[in-house]
C-alpha positions in Angstrom: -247.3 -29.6 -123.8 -244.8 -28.1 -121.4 -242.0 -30.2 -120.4 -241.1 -30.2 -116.7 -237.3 -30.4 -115.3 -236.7 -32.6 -112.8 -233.6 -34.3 -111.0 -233.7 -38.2 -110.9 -231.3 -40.7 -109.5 -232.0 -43.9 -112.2 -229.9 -47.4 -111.5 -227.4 -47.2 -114.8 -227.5 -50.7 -115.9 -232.1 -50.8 -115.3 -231.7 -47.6 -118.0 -229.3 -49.1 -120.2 -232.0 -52.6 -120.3 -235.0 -49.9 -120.9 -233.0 -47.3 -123.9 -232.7 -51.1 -125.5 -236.1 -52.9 -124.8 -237.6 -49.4 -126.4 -234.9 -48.7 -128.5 -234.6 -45.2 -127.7 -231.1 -42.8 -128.3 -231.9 -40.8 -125.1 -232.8 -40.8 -120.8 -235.3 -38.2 -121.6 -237.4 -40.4 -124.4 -236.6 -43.2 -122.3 -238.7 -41.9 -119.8 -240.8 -40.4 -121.9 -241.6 -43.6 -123.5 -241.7 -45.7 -120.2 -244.5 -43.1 -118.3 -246.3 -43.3 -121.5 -246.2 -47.2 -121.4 -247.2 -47.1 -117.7 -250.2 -45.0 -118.6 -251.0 -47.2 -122.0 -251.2 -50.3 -119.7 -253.8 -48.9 -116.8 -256.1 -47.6 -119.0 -255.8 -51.2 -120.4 -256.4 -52.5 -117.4 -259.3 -50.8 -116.2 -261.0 -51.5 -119.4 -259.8 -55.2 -118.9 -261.1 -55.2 -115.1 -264.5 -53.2 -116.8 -265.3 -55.9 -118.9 -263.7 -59.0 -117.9 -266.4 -62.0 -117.7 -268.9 -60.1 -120.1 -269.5 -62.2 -122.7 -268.6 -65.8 -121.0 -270.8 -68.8 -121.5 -272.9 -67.8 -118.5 -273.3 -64.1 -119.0 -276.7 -63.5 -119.5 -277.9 -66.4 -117.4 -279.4 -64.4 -114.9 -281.5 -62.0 -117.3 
């Protein structure tokens, strides 16, 4: 996939936590990782929010 280049103003010390917490060597796969994260957990989410209470002691009461 093509790889855009942007300009980005990033707080120094909220990078150097999030090149740790994914243990990445640089800002690009740090963001990288982080947007694919961000992505990972809404599709999560949705399928959370899809299917939440299916399946609960009371699911099929009204069938």
């Amino acid at each position: 996939m093509p790889k855009s280049q942007v300009t980005v103003r990033l707080d120094k010390n909220q990078l150097v936590r999030a090149r740790k917490a994914l243990g990445t060597g640089t800002v690009t796969e740090t963001i990288e990782r982080a947007l694919a994260l961000a992505t990972e957990k809404a599709a999560h989410d949705g399928i959370i929010r899809k299917y939440s209470g299916v399946g609960g002691k009371d699911a099929f009461a009204n069938r």
